[in-house]
C-alpha positions in Angstrom: -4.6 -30.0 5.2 -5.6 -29.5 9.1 -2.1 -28.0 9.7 -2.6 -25.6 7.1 -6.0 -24.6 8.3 -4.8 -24.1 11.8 -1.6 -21.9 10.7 -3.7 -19.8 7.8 -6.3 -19.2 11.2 -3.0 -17.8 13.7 -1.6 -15.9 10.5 -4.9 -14.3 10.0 -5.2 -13.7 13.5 -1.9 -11.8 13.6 -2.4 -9.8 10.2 -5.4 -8.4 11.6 -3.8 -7.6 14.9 -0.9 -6.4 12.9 -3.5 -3.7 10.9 -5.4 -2.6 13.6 -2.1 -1.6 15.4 -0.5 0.1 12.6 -3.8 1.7 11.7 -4.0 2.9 15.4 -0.7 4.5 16.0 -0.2 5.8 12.2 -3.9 7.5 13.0 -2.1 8.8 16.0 0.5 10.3 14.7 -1.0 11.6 11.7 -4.8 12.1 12.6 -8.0 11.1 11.0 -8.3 13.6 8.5 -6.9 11.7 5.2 -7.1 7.5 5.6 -3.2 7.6 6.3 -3.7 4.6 8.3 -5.3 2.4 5.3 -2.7 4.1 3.2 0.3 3.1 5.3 -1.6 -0.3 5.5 -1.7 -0.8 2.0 1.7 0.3 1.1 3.1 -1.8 3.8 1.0 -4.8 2.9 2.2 -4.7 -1.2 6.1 -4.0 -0.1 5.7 -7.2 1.8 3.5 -9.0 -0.5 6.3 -8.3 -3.5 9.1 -9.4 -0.9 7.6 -12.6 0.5 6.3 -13.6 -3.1 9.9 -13.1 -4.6 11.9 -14.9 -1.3 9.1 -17.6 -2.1 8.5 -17.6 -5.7 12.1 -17.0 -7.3 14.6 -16.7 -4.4 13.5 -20.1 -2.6 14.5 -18.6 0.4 10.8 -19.5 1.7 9.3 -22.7 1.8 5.7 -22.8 -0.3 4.1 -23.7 2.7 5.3 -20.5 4.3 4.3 -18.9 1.3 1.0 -19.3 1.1 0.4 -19.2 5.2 2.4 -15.6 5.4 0.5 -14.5 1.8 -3.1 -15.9 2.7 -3.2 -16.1 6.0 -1.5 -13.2 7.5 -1.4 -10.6 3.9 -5.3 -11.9 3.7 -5.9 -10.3 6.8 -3.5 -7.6 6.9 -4.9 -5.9 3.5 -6.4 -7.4 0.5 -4.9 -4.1 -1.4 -1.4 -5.8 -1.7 -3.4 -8.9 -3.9 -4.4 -5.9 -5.9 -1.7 -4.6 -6.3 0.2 -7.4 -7.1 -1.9 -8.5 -9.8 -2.1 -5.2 -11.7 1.6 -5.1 -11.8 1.0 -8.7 -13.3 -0.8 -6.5 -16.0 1.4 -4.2 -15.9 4.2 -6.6 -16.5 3.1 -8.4 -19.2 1.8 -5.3 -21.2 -2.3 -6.3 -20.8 -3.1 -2.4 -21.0 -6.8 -3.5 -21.5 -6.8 -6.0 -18.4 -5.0 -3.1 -16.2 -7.3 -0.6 -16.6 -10.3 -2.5 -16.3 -8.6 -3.4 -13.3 -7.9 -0.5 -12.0 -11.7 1.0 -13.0 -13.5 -1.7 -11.3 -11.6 -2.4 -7.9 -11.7 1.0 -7.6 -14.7 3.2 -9.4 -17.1 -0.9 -8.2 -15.5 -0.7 -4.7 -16.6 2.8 -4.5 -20.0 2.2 -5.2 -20.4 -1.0 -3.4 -19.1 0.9 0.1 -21.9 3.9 -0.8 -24.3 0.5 -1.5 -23.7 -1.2 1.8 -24.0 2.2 3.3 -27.5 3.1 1.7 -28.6 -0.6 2.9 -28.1 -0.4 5.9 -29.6 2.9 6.5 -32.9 1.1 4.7 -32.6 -1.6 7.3 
């Protein structure tokens, strides 16, 4: 349990390292006008999610204990978009249109309006 704690805390460490450099050099190449960073982020993020989740899951290429400290650890804090996305293609995959799209309409249209709430809060403050 401790050993687990300790490598989820250095995965973590290095996802968010991991972002924050991608985010810095994609906005440097491509500028701040359109989130191209969190894009690049988030595309990167669910490409590796579906590949360390396959090696893991199906392949057995990856032990579960790698699993989880490379998904949770380092995918936690490299984007929380590839947990999304991997779990409407879950939807997706098993034909729950219903699931998907109130899925799709609350992560996004919820997410939306909690960043415009946390804004509006803390200009109350």
């Amino acid at each position: 349990m401790f050993q687990n704690l300790v490598l989820l805390s250095v995965a973590g460490a290095a996802g968010t390292l991991a972002r924050y450099g991608m985010s810095e050099m994609v906005s440097h190449l491509l500028g701040r006008k359109f989130p191209w960073s969190t894009l690049s982020v988030n595309l990167l993020g669910s490409l590796l999610f579906g590949l360390v989740w396959t090696l893991a899951d199906e392949r057995k290429l990856i032990s579960p204990q790698a699993g989880l400290v490379i998904l949770t650890g380092f995918m936690g804090a490299f984007t929380t978009f590839s947990t999304f996305a991997f779990e409407s293609g879950q939807l997706l995959s098993t034909a729950r249109w219903d699931l998907l799209l109130a899925n799709l309409a609350a992560q996004n249209g919820l997410g939306l309006l909690a960043v415009f709430a946390g804004r509006t809060l803390a200009r109350w403050m």
